[in-house]
C-alpha positions as CSV (number, residue, x, y, z in Angstrom):
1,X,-8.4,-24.0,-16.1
2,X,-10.4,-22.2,-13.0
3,X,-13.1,-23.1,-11.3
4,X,-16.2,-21.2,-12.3
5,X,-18.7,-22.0,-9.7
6,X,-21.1,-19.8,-8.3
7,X,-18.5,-17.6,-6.6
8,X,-17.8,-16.3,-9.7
9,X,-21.0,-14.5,-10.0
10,X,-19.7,-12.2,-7.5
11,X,-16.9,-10.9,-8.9
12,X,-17.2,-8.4,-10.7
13,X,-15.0,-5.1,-10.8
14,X,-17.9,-2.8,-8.9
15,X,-17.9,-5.7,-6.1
16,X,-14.5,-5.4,-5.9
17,X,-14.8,-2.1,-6.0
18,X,-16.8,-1.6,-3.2
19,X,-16.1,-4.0,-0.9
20,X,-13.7,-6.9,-2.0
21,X,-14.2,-9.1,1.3
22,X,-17.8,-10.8,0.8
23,X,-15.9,-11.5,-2.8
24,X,-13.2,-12.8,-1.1
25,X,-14.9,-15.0,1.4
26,X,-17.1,-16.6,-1.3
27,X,-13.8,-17.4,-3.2
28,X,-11.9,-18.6,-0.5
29,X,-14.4,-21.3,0.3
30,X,-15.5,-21.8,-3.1
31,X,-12.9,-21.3,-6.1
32,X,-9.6,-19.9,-4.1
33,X,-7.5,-19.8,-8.2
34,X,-10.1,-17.6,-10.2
35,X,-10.2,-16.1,-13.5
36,X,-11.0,-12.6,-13.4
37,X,-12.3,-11.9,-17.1
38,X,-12.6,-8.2,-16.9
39,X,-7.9,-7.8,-16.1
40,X,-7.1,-11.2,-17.4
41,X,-6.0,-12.3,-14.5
42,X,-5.8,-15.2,-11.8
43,X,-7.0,-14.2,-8.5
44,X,-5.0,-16.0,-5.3
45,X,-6.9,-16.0,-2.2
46,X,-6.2,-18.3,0.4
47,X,-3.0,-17.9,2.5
48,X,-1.7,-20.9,1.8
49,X,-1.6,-20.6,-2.0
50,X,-0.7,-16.8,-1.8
51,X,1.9,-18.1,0.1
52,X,3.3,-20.1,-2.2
53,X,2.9,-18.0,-4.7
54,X,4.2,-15.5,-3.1
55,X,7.4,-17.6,-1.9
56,X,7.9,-19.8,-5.1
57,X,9.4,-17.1,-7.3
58,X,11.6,-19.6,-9.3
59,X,8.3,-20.0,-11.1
60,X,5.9,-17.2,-9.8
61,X,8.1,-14.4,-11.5
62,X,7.6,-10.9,-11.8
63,X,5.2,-9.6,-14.7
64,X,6.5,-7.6,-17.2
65,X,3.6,-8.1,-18.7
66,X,3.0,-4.6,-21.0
67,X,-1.1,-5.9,-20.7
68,X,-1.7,-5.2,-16.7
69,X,-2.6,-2.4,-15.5
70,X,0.7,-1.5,-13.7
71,X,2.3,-1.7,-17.5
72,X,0.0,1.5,-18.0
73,X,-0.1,3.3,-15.0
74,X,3.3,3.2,-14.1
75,X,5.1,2.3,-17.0
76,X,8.0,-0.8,-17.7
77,X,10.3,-1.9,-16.6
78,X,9.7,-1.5,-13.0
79,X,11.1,-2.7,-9.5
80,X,7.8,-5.2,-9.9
81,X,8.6,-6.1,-12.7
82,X,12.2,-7.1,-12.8
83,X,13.9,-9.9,-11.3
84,X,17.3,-11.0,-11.1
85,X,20.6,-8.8,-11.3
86,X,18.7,-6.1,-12.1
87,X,16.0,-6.2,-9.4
88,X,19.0,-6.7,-6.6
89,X,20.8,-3.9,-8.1
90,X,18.2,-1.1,-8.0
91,X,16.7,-2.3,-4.5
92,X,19.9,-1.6,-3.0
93,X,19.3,1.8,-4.2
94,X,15.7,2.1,-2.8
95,X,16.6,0.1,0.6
96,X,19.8,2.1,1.2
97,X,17.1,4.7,3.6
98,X,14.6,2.2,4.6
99,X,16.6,-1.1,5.9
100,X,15.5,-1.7,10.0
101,X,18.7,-0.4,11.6
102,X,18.1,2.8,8.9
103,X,15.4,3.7,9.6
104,X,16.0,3.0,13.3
105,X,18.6,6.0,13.0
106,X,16.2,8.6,12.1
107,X,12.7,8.0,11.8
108,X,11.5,9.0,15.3
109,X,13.3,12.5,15.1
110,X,11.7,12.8,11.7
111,X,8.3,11.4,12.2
112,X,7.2,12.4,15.4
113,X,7.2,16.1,15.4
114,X,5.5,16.0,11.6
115,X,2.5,13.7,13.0
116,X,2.5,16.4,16.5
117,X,2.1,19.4,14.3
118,X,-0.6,17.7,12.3
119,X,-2.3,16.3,15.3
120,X,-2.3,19.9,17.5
121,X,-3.5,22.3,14.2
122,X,-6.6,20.6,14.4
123,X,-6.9,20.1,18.1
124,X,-9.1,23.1,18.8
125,X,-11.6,22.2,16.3
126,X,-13.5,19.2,18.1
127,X,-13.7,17.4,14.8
128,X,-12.1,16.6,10.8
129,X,-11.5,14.0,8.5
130,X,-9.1,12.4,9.8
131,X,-7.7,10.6,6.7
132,X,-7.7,13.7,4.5
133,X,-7.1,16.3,7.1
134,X,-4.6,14.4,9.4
135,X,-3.0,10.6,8.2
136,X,-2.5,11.2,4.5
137,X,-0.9,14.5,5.5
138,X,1.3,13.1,7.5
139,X,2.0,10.1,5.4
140,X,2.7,12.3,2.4
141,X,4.8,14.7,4.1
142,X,7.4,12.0,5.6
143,X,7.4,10.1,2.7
144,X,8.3,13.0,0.0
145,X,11.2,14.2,3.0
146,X,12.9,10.9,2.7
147,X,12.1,10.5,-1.1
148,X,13.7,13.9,-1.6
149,X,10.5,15.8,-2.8
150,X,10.2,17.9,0.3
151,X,9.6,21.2,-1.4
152,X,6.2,19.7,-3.2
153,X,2.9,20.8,-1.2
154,X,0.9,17.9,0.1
155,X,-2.5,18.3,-1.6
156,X,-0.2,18.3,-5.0
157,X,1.6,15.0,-4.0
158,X,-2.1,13.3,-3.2
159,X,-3.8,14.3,-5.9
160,X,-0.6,12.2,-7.8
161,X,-1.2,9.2,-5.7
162,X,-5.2,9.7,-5.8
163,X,-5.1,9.9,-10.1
164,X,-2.1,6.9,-10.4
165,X,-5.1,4.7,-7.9
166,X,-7.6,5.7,-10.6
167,X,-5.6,4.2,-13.6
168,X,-4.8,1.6,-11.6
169,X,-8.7,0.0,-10.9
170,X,-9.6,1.8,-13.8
171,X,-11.0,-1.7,-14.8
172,X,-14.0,-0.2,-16.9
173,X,-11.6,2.0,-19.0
174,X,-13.0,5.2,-18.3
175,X,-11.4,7.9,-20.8
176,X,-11.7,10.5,-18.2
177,X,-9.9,8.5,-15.5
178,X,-7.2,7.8,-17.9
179,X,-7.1,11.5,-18.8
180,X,-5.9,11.9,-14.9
181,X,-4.1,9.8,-14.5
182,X,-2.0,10.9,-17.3
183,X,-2.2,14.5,-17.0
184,X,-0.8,13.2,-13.2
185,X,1.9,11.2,-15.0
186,X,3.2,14.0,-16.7
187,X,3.2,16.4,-13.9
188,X,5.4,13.7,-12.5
189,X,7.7,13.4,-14.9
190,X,8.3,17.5,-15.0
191,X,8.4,17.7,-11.7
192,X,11.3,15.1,-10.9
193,X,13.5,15.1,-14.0
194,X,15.4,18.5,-12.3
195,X,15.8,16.7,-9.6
196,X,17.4,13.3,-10.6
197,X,19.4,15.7,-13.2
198,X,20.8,17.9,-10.5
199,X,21.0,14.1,-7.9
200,X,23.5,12.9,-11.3
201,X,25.6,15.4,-10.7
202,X,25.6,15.8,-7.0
203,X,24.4,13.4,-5.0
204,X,22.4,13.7,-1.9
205,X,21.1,11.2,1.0
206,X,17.2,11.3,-0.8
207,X,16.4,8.3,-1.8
208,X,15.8,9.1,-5.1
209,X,19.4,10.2,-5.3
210,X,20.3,6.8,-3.9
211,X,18.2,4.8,-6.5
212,X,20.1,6.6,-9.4
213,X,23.9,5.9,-8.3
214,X,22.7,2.7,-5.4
215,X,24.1,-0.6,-6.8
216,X,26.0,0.3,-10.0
217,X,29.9,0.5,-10.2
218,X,31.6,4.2,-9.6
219,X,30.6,6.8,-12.2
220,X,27.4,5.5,-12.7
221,X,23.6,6.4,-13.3
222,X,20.4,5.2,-13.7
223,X,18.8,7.7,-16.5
224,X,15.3,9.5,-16.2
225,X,13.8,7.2,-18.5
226,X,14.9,4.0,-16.8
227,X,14.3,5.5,-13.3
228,X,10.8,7.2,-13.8
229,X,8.4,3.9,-13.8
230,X,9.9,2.9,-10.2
231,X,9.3,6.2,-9.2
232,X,5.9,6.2,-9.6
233,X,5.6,2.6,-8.2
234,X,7.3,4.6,-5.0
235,X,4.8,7.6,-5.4
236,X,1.9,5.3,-5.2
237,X,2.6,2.9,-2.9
238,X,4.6,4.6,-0.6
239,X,3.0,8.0,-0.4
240,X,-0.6,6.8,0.9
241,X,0.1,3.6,2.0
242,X,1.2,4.5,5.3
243,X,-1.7,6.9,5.8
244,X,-4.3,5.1,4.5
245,X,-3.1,1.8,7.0
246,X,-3.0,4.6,10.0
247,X,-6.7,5.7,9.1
248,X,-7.7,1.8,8.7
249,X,-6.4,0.9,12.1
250,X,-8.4,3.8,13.5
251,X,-12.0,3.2,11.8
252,X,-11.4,-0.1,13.0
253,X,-10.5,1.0,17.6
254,X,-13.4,3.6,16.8
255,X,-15.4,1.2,15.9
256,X,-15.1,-0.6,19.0
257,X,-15.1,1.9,21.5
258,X,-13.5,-0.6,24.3
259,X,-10.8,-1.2,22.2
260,X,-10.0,2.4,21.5
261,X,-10.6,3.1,24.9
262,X,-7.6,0.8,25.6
263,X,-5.2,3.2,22.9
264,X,-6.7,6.3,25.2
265,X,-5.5,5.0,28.0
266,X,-2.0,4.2,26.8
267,X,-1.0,5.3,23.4
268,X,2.5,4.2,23.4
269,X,1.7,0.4,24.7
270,X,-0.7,0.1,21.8
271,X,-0.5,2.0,18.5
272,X,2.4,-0.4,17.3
273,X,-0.5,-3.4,17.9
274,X,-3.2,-1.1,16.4
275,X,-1.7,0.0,13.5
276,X,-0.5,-3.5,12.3
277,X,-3.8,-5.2,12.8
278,X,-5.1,-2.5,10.8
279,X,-2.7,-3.7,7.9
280,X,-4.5,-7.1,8.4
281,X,-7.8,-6.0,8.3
282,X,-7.6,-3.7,5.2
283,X,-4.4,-4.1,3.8
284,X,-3.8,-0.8,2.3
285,X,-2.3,-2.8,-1.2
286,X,-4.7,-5.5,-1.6
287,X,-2.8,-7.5,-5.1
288,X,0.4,-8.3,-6.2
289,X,1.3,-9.2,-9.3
290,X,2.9,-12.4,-10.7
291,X,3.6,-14.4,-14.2
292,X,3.7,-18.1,-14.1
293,X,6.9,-19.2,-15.6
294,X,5.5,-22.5,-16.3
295,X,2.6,-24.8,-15.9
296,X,1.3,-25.0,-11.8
297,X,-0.8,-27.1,-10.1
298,X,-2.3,-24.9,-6.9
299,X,-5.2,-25.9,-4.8
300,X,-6.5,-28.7,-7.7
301,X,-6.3,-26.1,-11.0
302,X,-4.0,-25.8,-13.3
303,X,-2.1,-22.5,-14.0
304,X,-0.7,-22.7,-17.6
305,X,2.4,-21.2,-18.3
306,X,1.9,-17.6,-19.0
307,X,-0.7,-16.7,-16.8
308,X,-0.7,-13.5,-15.1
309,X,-1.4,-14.2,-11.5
310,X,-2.5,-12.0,-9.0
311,X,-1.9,-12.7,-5.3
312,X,-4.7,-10.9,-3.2
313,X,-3.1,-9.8,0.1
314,X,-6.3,-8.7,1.2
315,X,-8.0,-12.0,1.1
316,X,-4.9,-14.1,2.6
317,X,-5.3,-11.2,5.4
318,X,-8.8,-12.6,6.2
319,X,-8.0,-16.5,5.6
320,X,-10.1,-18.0,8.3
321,X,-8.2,-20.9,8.8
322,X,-5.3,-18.6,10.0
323,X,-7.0,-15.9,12.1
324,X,-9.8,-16.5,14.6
325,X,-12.8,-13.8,13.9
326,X,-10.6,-12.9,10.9
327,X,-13.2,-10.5,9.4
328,X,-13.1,-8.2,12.6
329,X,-10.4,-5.7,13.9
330,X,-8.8,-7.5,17.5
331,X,-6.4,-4.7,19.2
332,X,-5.6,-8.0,21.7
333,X,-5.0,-10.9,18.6
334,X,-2.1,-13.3,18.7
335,X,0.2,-11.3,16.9
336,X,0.7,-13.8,13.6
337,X,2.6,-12.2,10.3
338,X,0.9,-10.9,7.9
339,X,0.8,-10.2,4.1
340,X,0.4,-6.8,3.7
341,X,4.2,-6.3,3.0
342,X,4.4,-9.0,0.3
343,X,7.1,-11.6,0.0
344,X,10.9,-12.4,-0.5
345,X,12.8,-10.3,-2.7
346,X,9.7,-8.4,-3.5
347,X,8.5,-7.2,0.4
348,X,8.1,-3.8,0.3
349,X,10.7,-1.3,0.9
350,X,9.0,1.0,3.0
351,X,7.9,-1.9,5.5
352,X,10.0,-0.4,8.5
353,X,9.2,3.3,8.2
354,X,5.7,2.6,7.4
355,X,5.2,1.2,10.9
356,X,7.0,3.6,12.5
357,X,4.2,6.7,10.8
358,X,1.7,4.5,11.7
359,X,2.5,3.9,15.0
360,X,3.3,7.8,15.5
361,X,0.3,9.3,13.8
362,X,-1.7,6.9,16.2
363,X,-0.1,7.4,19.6
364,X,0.0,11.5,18.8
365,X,-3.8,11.6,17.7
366,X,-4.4,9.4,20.8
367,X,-2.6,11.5,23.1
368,X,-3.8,15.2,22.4
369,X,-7.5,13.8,21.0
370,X,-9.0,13.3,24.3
371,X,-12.9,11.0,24.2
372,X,-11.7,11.0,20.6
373,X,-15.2,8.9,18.4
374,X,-16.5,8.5,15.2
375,X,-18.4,11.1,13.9
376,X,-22.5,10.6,13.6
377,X,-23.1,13.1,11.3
378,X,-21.3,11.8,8.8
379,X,-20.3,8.7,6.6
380,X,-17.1,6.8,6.8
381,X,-16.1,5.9,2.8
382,X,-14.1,2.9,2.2
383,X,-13.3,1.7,-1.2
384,X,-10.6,-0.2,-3.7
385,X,-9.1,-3.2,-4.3
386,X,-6.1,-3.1,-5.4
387,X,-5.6,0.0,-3.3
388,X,-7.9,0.3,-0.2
389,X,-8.4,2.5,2.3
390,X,-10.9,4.5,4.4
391,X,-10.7,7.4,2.0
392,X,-13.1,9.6,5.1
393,X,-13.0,9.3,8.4
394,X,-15.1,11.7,9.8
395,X,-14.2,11.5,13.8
396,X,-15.2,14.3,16.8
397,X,-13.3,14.7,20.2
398,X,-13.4,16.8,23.1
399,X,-11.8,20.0,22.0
């Protein structure tokens, strides 16, 4: 069914783990439609096959299936998981904020003074983690404004997103991740029932209130039960997502000090640029999920029908037939689309206003961080597949 050349000695969930793109090199040249044993699933890495994949969804359909990890961490059905009616139905509900010329409208007013407040409480200091003390802040903070969760305190909303990422590469079944994860869950759940309860009865602009009434006929609501698994898909992906891409573009301009010199010198000409070749280089959502409707032929292997399928974003990110020096960060590359969004009818949601925090987080910590640098003293961590991000960035600056 897969190929199961020597490529495959490399996968393993603590590769992955650690650092998927070695992994993902060896399979792009080697055995592009693997079997991962340890999920069950078929890994996608080159861009063209992700691709089509990605793009052929009459028979690359969303999994419902109840055995992948997003069936236990996040609960069914889910906006990944349905297609159809259905899927149209509630994504009107989650785009109704989030379309281009939405969040055109407000974004800038709301962004821009959260990231400058950020940025200027840790100005004086000469130094901080910038992922946990400035980008996932900020991230957090817009994202729970729009989602209608602005009265929750930030280290409460990442600890959420922090324990669903557990559960989610929990590949090893650890008890004691599962334990957090559903202790997180459950805080969840008692945290936003009030909320789409008191949204039923009066609505509001959140988006939460528009994914219980957005797409159903007058008088209607989407329940707390049939809501709650999109919800946390939301919570997850969109809380650090947006962060953890800002603090990804960074490690990779302070990493190469002429290129970050460049942002210094003119924030607003090129954060945009930064922050989406950051998205390239470590796509914050590495996999995306799909269930082969029938039997496939892709790149010489045959996909039965049934097979859950994973597209790895990451790995078409780095496809070196598509991007020149594709395992570095290049502030000046030929600006080519990429992945880290997804595809069709399943792109993500939050597309627009997560390029609008990152741009704004970057050009504010570029403009009142002067000689801003990595750190010495201490150690950047990077880690995840499915989820990746530069979960430290220890950076100085002249205060």
């Amino acid at each position: 069914m897969t190929h199961e050349g020597s490529a495959a000695a490399d996968l393993t969930a603590e590769n992955l783990f650690n650092d998927p793109y070695p992994v993902y090199a060896r399979l792009r040249r080697e055995s592009p439609v693997q079997h991962f044993a340890p999920t069950g699933e078929i890994l996608v890495t080159r861009w063209k096959e992700c691709f089509t994949v990605g793009t052929k969804d009459s028979i690359f359909v969303p999994s419902d299936s109840s055995l992948r990890p997003e069936a236990r961490v996040m609960g069914l059905p889910n906006i990944l998981s349905l297609s159809g009616p259905p899927h149209a139905a509630l994504r009107k509900g989650i785009d109704a904020n989030l379309t281009a010329p939405a969040v055109a409208r407000y974004a800038e007013e709301l962004v821009r003074p959260i990231a400058r407040q950020y940025v200027e409480a840790l100005r004086a200091q000469g130094s901080a983690d910038l992922t946990k003390d400035l980008f996932e802040p900020i991230s957090v903070r817009v994202v729970a404004t729009v989602l209608g969760l602005s009265h929750v305190q930030n280290q409460t909303l990442v600890r959420w997103f922090h324990a669903l990422n557990g559960g989610l590469q929990n590949v090893a079944n650890d008890p004691a991740v599962w334990a957090v994860c559903d202790a997180a869950r459950a805080e969840i759940d008692s945290v936003v029932r009030p909320i789409i309860e008191r949204v039923t009865r009066e609505p509001d602009d959140s988006i939460i209130s528009h994914m219980v009434h957005g797409g159903l006929p007058a008088g209607e609501a989407r329940s707390f039960d049939e809501l709650m698994p999109t919800i946390r898909v939301t919570l997850l992906g969109g809380l650090q997502e947006p962060g953890h891409g800002a603090a990804n573009a960074v490690y990779g301009l302070l990493s190469n000090p002429e290129q970050s010199a460049l942002v210094q010198q003119d924030p607003p000409r090129h954060a945009q640029a930064a922050y989406d070749e950051g998205l390239r280089w470590i796509a914050p959502i590495g996999v995306t999920p799909r269930l082969a409707s029938e039997e496939f032929e892709l790149a010489g292997t045959v996909i039965p029908k049934g097979s859950s399928v994973a597209i790895v974003l990451a790995s078409a990110n780095r496809d070196e037939s598509r991007y020149e020096h594709s395992e570095q960060f290049r502030l000046d590359r030929e600006p080519l689309p990429h992945a880290a969004f997804g595809y069709r009818r399943h792109v993500c949601s939050g597309q627009h206003l997560s390029r609008v925090i990152g741009r704004v987080s970057i050009q504010e910590t570029y403009r009142l961080l002067p000689n801003l640098r990595l750190d010495p003293r201490r150690e950047v961590v990077t880690k995840g597949w499915r989820f990746r991000g530069v979960m430290n960035l220890p950076a100085e600056w002249d205060a």
